[in-house]
Biopython code that builds the backbone (N, CA, C, O; Angstrom):
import numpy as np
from Bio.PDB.StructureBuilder import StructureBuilder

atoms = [
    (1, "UNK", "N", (23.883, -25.135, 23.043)),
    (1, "UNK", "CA", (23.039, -25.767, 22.057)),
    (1, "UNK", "C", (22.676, -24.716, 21.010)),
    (1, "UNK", "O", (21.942, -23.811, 21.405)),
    (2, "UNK", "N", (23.158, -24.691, 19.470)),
    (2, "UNK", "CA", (22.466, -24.250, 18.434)),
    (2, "UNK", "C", (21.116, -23.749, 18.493)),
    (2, "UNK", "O", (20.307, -24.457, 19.093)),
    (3, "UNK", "N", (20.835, -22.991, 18.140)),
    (3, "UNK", "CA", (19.245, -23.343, 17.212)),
    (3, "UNK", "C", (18.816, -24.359, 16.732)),
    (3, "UNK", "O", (17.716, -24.870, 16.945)),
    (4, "UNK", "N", (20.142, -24.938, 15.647)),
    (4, "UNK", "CA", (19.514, -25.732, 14.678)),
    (4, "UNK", "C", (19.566, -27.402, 15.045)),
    (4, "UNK", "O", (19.143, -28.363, 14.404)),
    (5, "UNK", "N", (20.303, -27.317, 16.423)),
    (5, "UNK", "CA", (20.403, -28.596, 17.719)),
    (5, "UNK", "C", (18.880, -28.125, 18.052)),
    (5, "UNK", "O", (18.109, -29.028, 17.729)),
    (6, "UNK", "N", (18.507, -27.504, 18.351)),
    (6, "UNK", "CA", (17.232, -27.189, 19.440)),
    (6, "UNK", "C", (15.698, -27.777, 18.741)),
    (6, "UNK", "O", (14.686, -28.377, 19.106)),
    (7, "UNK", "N", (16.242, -27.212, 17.592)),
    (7, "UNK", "CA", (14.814, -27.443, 16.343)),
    (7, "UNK", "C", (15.013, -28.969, 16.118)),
    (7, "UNK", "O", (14.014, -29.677, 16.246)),
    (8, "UNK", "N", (15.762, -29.335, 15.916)),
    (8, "UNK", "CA", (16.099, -31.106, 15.751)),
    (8, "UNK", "C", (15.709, -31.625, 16.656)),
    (8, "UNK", "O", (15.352, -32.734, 16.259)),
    (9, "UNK", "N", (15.529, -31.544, 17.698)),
    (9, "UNK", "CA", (15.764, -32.135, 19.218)),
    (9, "UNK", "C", (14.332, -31.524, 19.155)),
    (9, "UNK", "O", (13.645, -32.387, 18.608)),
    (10, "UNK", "N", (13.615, -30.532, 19.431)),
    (10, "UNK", "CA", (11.920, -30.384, 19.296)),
    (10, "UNK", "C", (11.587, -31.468, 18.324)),
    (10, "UNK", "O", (10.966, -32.514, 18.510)),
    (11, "UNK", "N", (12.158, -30.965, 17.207)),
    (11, "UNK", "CA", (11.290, -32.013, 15.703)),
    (11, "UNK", "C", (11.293, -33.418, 16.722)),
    (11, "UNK", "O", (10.225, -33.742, 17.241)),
    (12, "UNK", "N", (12.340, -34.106, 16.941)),
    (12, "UNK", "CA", (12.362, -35.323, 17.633)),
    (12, "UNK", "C", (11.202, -35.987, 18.607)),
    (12, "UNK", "O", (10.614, -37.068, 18.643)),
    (13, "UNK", "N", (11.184, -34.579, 19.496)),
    (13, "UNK", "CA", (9.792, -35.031, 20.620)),
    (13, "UNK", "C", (8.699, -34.978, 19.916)),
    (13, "UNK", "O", (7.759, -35.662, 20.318)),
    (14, "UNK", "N", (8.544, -34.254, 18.829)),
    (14, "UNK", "CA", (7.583, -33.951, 18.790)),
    (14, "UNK", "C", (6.679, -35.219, 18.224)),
    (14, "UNK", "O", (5.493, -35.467, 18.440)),
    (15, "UNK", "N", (7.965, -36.165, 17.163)),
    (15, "UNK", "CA", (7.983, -37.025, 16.516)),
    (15, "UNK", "C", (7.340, -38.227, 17.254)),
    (15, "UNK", "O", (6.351, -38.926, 17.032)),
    (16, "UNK", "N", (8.562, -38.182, 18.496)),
    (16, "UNK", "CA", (8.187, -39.402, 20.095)),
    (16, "UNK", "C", (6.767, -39.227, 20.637)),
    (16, "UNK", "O", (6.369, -40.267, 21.160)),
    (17, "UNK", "N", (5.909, -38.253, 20.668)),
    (17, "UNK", "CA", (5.182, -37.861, 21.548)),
    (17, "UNK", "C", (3.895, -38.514, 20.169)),
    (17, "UNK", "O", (3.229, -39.470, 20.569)),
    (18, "UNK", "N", (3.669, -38.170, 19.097)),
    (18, "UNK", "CA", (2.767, -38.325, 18.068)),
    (18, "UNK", "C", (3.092, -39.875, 17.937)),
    (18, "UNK", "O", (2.134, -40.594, 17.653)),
    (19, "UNK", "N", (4.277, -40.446, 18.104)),
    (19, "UNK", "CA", (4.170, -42.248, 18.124)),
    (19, "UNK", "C", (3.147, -42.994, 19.336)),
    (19, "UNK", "O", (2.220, -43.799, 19.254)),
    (20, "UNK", "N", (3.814, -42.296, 20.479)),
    (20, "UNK", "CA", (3.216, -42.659, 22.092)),
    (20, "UNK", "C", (1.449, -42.391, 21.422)),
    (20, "UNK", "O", (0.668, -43.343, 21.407)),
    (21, "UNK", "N", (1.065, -41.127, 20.959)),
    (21, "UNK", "CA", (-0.052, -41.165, 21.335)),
    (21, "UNK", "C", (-1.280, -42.002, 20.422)),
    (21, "UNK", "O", (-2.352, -42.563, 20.650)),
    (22, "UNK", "N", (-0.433, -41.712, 19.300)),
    (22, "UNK", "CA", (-0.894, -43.130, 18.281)),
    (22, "UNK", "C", (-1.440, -44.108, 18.936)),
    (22, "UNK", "O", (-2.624, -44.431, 19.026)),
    (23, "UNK", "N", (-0.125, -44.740, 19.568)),
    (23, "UNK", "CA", (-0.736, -45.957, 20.094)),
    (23, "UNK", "C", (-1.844, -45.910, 21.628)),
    (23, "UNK", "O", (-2.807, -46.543, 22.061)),
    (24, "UNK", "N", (-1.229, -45.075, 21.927)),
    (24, "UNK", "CA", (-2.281, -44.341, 23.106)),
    (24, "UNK", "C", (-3.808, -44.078, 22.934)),
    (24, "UNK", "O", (-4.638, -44.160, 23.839)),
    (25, "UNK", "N", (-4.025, -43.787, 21.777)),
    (25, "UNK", "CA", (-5.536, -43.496, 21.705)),
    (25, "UNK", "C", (-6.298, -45.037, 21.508)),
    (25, "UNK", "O", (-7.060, -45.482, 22.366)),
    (26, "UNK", "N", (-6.009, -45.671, 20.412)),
    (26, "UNK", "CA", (-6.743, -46.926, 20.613)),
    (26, "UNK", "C", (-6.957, -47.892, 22.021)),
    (26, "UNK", "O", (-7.793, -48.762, 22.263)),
    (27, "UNK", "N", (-5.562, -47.217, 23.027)),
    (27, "UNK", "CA", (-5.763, -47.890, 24.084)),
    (27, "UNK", "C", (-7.109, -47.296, 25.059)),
    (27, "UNK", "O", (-8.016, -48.047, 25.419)),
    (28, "UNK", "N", (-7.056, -45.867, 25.395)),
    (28, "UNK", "CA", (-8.608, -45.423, 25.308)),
    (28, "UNK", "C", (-9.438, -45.820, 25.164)),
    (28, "UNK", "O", (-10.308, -46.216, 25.940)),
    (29, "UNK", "N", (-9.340, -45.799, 23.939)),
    (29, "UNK", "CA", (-10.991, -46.348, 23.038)),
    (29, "UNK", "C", (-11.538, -47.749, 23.446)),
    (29, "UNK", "O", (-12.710, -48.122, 23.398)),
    (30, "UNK", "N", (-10.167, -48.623, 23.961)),
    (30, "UNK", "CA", (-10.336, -50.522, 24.130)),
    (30, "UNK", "C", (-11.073, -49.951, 25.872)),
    (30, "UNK", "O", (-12.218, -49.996, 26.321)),
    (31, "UNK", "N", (-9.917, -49.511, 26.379)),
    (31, "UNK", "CA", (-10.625, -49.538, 28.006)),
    (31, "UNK", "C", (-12.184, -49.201, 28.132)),
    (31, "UNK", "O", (-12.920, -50.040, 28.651)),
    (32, "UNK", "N", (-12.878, -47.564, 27.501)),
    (32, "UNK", "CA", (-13.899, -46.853, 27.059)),
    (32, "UNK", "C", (-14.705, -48.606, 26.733)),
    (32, "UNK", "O", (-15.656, -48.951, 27.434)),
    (33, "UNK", "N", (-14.239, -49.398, 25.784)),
    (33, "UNK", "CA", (-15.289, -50.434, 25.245)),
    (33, "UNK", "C", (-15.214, -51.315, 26.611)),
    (33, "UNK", "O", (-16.225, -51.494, 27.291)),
    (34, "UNK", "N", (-14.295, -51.705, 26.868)),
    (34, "UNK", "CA", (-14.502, -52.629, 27.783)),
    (34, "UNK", "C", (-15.186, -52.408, 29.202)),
    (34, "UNK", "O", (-15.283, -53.345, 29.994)),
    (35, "UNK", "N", (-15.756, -50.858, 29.553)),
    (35, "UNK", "CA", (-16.324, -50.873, 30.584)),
    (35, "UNK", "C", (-17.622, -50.466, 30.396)),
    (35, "UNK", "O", (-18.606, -50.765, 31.072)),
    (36, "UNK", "N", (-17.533, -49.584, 29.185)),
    (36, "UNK", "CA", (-19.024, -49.508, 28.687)),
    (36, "UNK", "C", (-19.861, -49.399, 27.361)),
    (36, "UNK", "O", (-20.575, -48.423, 27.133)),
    (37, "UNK", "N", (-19.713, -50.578, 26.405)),
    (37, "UNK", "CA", (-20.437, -51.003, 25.737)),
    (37, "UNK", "C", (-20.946, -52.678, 25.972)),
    (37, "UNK", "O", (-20.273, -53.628, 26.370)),
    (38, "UNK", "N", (-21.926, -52.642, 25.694)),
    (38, "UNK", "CA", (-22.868, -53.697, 26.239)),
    (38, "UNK", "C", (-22.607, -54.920, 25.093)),
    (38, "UNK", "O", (-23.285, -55.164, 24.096)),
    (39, "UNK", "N", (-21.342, -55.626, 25.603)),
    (39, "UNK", "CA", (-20.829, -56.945, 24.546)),
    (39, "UNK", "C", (-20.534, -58.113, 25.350)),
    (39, "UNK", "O", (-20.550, -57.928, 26.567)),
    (40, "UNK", "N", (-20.340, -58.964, 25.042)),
    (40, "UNK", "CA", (-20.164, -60.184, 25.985)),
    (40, "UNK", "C", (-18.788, -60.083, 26.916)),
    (40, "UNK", "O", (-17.696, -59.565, 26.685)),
    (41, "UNK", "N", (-19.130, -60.551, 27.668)),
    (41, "UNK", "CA", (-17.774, -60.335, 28.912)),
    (41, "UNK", "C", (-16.350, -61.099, 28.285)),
    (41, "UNK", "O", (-15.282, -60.682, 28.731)),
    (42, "UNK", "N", (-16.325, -61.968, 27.483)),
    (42, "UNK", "CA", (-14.887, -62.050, 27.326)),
    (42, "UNK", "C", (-14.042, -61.507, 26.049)),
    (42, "UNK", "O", (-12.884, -61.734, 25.699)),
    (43, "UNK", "N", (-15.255, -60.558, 25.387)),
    (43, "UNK", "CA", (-14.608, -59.667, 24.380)),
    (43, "UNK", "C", (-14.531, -58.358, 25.238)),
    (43, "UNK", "O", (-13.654, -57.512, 25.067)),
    (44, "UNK", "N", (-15.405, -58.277, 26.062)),
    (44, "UNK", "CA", (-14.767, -57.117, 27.119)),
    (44, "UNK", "C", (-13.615, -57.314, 27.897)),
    (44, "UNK", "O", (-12.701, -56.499, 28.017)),
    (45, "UNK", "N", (-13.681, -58.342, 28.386)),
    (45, "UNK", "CA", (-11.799, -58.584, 29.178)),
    (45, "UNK", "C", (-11.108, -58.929, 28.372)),
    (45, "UNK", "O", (-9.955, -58.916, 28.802)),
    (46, "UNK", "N", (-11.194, -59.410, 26.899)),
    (46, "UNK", "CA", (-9.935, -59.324, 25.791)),
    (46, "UNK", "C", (-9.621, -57.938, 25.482)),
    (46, "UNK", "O", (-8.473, -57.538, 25.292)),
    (47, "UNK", "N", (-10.820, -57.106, 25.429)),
    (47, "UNK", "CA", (-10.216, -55.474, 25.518)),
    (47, "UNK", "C", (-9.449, -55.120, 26.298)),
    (47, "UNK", "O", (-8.273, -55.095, 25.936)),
    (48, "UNK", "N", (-9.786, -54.705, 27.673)),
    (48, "UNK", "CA", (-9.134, -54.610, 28.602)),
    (48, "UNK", "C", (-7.772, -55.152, 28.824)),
    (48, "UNK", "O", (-6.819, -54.499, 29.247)),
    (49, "UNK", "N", (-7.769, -56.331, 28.521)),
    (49, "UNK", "CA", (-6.023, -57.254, 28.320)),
    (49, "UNK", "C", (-5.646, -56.484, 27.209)),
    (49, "UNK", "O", (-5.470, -55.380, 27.725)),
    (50, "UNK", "N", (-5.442, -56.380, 26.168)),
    (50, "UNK", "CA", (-4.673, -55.770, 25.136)),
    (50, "UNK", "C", (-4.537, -54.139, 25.508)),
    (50, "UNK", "O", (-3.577, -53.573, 24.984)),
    (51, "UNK", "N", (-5.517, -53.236, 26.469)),
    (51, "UNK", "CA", (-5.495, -52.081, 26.416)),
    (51, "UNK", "C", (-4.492, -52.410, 27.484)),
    (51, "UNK", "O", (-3.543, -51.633, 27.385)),
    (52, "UNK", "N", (-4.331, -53.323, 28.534)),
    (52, "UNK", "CA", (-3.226, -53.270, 29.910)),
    (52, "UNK", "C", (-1.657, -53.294, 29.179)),
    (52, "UNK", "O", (-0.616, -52.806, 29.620)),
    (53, "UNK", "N", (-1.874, -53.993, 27.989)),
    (53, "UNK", "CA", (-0.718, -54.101, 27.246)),
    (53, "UNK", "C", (0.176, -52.884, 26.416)),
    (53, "UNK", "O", (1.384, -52.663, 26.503)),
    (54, "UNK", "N", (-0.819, -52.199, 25.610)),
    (54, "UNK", "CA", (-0.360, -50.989, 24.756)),
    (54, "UNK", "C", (0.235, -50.271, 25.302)),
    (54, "UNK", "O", (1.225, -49.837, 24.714)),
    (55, "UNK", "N", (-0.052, -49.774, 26.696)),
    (55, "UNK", "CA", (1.259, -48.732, 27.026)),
    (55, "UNK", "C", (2.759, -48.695, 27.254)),
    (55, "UNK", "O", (3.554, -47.766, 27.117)),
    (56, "UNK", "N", (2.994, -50.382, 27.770)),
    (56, "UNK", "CA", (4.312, -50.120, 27.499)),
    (56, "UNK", "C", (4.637, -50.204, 25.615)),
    (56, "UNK", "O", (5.505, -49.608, 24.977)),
    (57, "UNK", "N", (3.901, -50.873, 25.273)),
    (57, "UNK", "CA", (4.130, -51.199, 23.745)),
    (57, "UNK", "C", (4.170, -49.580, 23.060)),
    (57, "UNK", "O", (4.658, -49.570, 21.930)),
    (58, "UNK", "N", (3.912, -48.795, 23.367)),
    (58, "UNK", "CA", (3.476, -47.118, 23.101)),
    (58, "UNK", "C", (4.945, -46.347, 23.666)),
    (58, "UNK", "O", (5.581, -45.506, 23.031)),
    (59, "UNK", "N", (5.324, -46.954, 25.210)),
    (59, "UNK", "CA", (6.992, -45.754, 25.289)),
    (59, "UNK", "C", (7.951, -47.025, 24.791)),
    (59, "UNK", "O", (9.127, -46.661, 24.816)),
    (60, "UNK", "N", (7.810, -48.354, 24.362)),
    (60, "UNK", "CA", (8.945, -48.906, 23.119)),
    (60, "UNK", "C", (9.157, -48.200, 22.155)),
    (60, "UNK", "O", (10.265, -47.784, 21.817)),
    (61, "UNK", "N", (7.226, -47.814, 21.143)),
    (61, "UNK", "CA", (7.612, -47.371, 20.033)),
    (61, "UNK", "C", (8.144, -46.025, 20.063)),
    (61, "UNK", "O", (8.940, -45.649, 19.202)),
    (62, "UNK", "N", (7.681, -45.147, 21.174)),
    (62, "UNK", "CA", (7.827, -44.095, 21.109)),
    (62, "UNK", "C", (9.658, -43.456, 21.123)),
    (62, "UNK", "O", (10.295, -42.502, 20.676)),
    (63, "UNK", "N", (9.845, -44.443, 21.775)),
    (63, "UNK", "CA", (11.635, -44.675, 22.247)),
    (63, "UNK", "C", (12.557, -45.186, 21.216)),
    (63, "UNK", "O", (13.787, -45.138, 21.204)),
    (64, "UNK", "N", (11.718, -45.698, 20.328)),
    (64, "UNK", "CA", (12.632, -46.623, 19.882)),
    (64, "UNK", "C", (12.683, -45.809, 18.265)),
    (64, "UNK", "O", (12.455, -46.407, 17.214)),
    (65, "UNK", "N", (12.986, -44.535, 18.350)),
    (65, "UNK", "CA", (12.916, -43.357, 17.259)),
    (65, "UNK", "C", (14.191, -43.700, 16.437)),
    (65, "UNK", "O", (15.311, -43.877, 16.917)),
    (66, "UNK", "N", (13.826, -43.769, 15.046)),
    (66, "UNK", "CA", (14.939, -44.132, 13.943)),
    (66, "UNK", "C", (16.081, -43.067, 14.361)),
    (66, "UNK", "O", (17.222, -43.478, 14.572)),
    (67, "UNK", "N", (15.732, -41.554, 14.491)),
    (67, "UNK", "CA", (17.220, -40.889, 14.161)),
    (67, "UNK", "C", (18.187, -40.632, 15.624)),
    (67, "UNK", "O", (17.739, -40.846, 16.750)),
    (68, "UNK", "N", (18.788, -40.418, 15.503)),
    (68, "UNK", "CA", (19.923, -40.022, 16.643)),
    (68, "UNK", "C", (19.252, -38.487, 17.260)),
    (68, "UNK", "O", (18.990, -37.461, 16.632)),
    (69, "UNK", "N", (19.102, -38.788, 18.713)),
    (69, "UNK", "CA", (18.866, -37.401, 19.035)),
    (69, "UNK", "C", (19.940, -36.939, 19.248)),
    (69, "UNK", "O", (20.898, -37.487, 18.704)),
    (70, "UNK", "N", (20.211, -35.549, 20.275)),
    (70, "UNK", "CA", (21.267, -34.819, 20.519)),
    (70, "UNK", "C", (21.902, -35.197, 21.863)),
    (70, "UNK", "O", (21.381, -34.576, 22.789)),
    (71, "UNK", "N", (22.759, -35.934, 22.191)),
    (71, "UNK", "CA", (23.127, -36.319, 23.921)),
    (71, "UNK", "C", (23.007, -37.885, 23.971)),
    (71, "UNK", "O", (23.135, -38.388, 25.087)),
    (72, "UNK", "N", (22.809, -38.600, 23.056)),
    (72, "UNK", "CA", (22.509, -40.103, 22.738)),
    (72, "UNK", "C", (23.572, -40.800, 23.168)),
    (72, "UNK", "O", (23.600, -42.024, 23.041)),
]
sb = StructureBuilder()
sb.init_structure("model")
sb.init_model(0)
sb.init_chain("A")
sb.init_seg("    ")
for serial, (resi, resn, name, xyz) in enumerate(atoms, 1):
    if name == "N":
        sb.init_residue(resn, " ", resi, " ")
    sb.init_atom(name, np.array(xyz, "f"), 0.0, 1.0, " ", f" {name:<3s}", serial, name[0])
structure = sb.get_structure()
């Protein structure tokens, strides 16, 4: 592997990892609301449902990276 394979292939994760966590943090923040802020119970279990959801929705986007990595 090149250097300039190696740096491409970093740039890449680095790219995958900043998509995942994107969507990763709001999922946080939904669970965090849904167990403890003081709101009515079925905007708290609509949190909770959409936060059960985001993670796979988070390694799609994260996977589903426009450029060609190296070994594809």
């Amino acid at each position: 592997m090149t250097p300039t394979e190696r740096e491409a292939r970093d740039a890449d994760i680095r790219q995958r990892r900043r998509q995942y966590f994107m969507v990763m943090g709001p999922c946080i923040a939904l669970i965090l609301f849904g167990f403890f802020v003081p709101a009515p119970v079925p905007i708290r279990v609509a949190a909770l449902i959409v936060a059960a959801v985001l993670p796979p929705v988070a390694a799609i986007v994260a996977n589903a990276g426009g450029g060609k990595s190296p070994g594809r």
